[in-house]
C-alpha positions as CSV (number, residue, x, y, z in Angstrom):
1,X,95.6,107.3,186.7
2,X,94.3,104.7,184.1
3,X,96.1,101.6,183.7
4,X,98.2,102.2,180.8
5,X,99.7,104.9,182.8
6,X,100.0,102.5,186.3
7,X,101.1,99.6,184.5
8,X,103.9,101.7,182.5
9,X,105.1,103.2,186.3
10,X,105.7,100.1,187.7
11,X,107.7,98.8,185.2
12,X,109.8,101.7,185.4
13,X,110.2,101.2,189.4
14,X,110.5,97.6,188.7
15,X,113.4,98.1,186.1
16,X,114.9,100.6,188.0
17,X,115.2,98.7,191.1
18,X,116.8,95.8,188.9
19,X,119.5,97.7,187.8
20,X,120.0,99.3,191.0
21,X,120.3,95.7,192.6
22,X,122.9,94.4,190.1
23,X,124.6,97.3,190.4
24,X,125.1,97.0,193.7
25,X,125.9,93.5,193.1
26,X,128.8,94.4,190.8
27,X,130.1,96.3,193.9
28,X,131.4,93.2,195.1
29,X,131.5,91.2,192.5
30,X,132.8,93.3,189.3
31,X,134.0,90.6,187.1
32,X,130.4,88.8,186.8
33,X,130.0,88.8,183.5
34,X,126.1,87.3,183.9
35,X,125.3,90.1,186.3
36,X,126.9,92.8,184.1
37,X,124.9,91.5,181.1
38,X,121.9,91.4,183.4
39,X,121.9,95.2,184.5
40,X,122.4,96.1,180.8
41,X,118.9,94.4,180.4
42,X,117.4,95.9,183.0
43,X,118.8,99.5,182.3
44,X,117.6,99.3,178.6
45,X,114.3,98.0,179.3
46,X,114.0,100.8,181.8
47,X,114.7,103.4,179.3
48,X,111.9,101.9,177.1
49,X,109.4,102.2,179.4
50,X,110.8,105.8,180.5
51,X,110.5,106.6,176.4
52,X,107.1,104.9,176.4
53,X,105.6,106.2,179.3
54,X,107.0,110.0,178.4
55,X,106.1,109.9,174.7
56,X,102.3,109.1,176.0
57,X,102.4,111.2,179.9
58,X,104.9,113.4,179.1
59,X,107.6,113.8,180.9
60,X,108.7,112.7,184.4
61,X,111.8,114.5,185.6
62,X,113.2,117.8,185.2
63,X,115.9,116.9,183.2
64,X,114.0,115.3,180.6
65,X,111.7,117.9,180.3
66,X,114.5,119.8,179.3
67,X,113.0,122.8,180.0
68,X,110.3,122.8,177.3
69,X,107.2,122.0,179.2
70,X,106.8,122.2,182.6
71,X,102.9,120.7,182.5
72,X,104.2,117.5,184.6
73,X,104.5,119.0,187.6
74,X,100.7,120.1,187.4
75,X,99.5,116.7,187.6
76,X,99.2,114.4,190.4
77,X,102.9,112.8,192.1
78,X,103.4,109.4,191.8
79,X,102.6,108.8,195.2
80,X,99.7,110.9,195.2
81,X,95.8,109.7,193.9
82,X,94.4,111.8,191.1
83,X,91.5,112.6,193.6
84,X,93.9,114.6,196.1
């Protein structure tokens, strides 16, 4: 996996985890306005990097394949080297 590709994955994890954080956050606390604003941040700039890493990779679920191209799953999994 070059480091394009790497670099675009963990901001995706990174991002995601954000969001998932401050949405469990809002949980208990739904009236935060900073933490609302906050996961709205982290959920967009998740999306960018999903649109950016798919536009280059293609793409990395099911759903957003949409059932044009199923290439992806051909490729090494995220957890996976490209050696194996």
């Amino acid at each position: 996996m070059d480091n394009k590709k790497k670099s675009l994955m963990r901001r995706i994890q990174m991002y995601g985890f954000a969001a998932h954080e401050c949405e469990l956050y809002l949980d208990c606390h739904p009236e935060n306005k900073a933490a609302l604003e906050k996961h709205k941040k982290c959920v967009e700039m998740m999306r960018d990097a999903v649109a950016e890493y798919e536009s280059l990779y293609g793409a990395l679920t099911a759903k957003s394949a949409g059932g044009r191209d199923w290439g992806w799953v051909k490729t090494a999994w995220p957890w996976q080297s490209e050696e194996e």
